[in-house]
N, C-alpha and C positions, 0 to 999 in steps of 0.2 A: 186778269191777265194770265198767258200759261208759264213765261217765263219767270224764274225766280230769280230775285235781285239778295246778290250776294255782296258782300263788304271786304276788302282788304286792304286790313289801314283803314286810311282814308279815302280811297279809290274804289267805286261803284263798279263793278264790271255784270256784264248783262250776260250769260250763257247762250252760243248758240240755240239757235231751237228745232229740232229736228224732229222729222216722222221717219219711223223706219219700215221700211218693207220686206216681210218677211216670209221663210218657209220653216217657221224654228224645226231646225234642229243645231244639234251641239252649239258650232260655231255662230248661229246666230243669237241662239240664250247665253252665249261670252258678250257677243255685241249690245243686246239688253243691260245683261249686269254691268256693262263699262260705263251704255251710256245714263244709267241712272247713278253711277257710283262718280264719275267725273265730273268736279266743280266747273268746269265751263260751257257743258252739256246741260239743253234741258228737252228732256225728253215729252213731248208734246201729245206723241199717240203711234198707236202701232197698227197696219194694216197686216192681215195675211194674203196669204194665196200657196194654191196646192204648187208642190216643188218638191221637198225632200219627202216630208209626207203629206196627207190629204188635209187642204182647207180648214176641218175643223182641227182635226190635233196638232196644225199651226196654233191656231187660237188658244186651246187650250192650254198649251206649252207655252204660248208668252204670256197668256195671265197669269201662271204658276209661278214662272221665274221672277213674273215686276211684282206679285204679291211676297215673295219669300224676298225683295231686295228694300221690302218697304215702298214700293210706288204701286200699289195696287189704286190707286186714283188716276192710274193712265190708260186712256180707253185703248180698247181694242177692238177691231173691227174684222168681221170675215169680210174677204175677199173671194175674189176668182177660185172657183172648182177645176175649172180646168181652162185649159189655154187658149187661144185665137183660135187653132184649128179643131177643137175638140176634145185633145187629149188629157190625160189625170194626173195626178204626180206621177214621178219614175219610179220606177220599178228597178234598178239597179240595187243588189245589196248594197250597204255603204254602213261606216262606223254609228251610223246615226240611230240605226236598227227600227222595227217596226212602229215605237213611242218616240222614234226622231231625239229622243236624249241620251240615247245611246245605252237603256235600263235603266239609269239614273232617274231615283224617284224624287220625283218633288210633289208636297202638297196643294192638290189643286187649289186656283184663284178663283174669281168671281168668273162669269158668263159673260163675255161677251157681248154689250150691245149697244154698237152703235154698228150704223154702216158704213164703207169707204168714202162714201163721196160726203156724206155729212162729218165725217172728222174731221175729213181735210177742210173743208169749209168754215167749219169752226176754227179750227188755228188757224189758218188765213184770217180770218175776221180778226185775231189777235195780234196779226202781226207778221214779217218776213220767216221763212223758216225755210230748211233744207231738209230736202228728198232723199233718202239714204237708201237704194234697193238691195238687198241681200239678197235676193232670190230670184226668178223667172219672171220677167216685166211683165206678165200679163195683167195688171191691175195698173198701171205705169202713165202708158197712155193718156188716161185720162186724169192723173193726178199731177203729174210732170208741169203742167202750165199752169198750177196756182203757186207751185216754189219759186224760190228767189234761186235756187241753185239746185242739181241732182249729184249725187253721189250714185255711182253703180258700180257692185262687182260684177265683174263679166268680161268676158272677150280674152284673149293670149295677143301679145305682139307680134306673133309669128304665126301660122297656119301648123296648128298640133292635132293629130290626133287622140281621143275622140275631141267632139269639139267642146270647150268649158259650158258647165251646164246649164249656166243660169242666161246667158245669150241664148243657148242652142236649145233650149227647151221651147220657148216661145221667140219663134226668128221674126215674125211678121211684129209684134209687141215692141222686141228690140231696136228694130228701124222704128216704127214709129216714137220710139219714146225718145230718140237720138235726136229724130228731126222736130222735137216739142221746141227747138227752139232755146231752151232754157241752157244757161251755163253751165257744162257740163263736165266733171272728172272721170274717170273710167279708172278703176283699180282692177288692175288684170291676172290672170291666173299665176302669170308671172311673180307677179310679185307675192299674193295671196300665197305662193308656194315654200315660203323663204320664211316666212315669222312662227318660230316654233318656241316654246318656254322651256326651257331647263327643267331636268326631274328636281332638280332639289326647290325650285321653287312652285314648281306641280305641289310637292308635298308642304311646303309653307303655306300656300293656299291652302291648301287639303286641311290643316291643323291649326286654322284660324280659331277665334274665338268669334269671326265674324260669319254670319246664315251666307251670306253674298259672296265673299271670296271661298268661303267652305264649297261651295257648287261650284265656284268655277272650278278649283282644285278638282273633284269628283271629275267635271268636265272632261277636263283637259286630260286626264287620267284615261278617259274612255276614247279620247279623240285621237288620232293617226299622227303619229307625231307630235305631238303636243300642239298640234295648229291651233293657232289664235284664227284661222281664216276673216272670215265675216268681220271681225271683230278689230282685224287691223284698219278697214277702213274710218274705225270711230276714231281711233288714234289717228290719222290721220287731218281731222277736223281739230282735233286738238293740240297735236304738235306737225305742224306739218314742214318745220325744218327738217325731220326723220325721216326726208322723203325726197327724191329727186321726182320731177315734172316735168312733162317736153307737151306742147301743143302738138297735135299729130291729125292726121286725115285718118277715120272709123270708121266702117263701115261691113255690115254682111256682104259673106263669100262662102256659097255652098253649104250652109248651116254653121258658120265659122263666123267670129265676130275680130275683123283684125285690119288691121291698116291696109287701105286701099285709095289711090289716088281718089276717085270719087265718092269718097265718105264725108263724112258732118268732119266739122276742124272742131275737136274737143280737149280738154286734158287728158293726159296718158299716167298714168304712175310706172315709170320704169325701173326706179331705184330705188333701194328702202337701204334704214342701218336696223337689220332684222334686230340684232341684240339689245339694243335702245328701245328697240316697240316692242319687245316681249315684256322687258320690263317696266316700261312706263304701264302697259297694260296689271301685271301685274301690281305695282305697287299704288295703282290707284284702285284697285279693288281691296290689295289691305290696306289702306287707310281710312276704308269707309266704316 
């Protein structure tokens, strides 16, 4: 079985089970470390796909991370090279920098090998699990209709320039993974903009005795603002009182991924208590 059965008291409780989709960098190696550090998370397997950087050094950036958090037994699979239409990761500088960790070195993990469509099959076979995309849907489509539920960053409430990148990278990918049908959350740029961590607990991280919260500190140290980005969506799954919810009509608008009367009716996240999910993030990584 992939889930693990935990004990409290006397009450069984069963950890969601999630696959995450990924373009690691920074903020999605926070969402790694949370979701193997969080007792009601269990992390099932990781797809990549090229986004912040190229397909493989996704790959290799999340075996590194789930090795150095102790879950190097969760597979990882490449994904997508490039997008619907052709294209490769972006090319924008960003805090992420060329190794997507933003310099931050970690010792590599195992290789790599399974492939997308056989991971996901395999934990389907185990049971309900949720679809969590951090990155460019282009791997999405075809994974989207074996989850019981998706989670996606992506899209703004409002029509913002440029458009957020992980809708507007793969816009054709987007729609269709909207209209897979499956129960759907959208955590938006909006909100992803607001959950930042305080330096002083940057540095508590940073000066742990633990491998797992010592990287995120590093992280979060190298990342713009201290965003948690990626990473609040896990929180999310796990405390989702920290969070206002509106059902909303979604859908693309000229490379924009944003409310439009003839969009899919999905969940919206339009409210967060930022300071609540900085620190829930953080203080479940130090107690690992």
């Amino acid at each position: 079985m992939c889930w693990r059965r935990r004990t409290y008291g006397e009450q069984v409780v069963r950890p969601t089970r999630v696959v995450l989709d990924v373009d690691t960098g920074i903020d999605d190696a926070l969402a790694l470390l949370y979701a193997v550090a969080s007792p009601t998370l269990d992390l099932c397997g990781v797809t990549t796909v090229a986004g912040n950087v190229p397909v493989e050094v996704a790959a290799r950036n999340s075996a590194a991370v789930l090795a150095l958090a102790g879950a190097a037994g969760v597979p990882v699979a490449v994904g997508a090279s490039r997008t619907t239409a052709g294209e490769g990761p972006r090319t924008a500088p960003s805090d992420h920098g060329p190794d997507g960790l933003g310099g931050v070195a970690v010792p590599p993990g195992a290789a790599p090998a399974a492939d997308v469509e056989s991971l996901v099959r395999d934990v389907r076979a185990a049971g309900p699990f949720t679809l969590v995309g951090l990155a460019p849907m282009t791997n999405l489509p075809g994974l989207a209709p074996s989850a019981a539920g998706v989670v996606l960053v992506g899209g703004t409430l409002a029509v913002e320039d440029p458009p957020e990148v992980n809708a507007g990278h793969d816009p054709e990918a987007t729609a269709r993974t909207l209209a897979s049908g499956r129960p759907t959350t959208l955590y938006v740029r909006d909100v992803f903009e607001q959950v930042s961590v305080l330096p002083g607990d940057v540095e508590r991280l940073g000066s742990s005795d633990r491998a797992a919260a010592r990287l995120a500190g590093e992280l979060l140290a190298a990342r713009r603002s201290h965003l948690v980005g990626d990473a609040g969506a896990l929180v999310l799954l796990t405390c989702p009182e920290l969070f206002g919810v509106e059902a909303r009509r979604i859908g693309p608008a000229g490379g924009h991924l944003v409310q439009t009367p003839g969009g899919q009716l999905v969940d919206v996240v339009v409210d967060v208590d930022a300071g609540s999910v900085a620190r829930t993030f953080v203080e479940v990584l130090l107690a690992t």
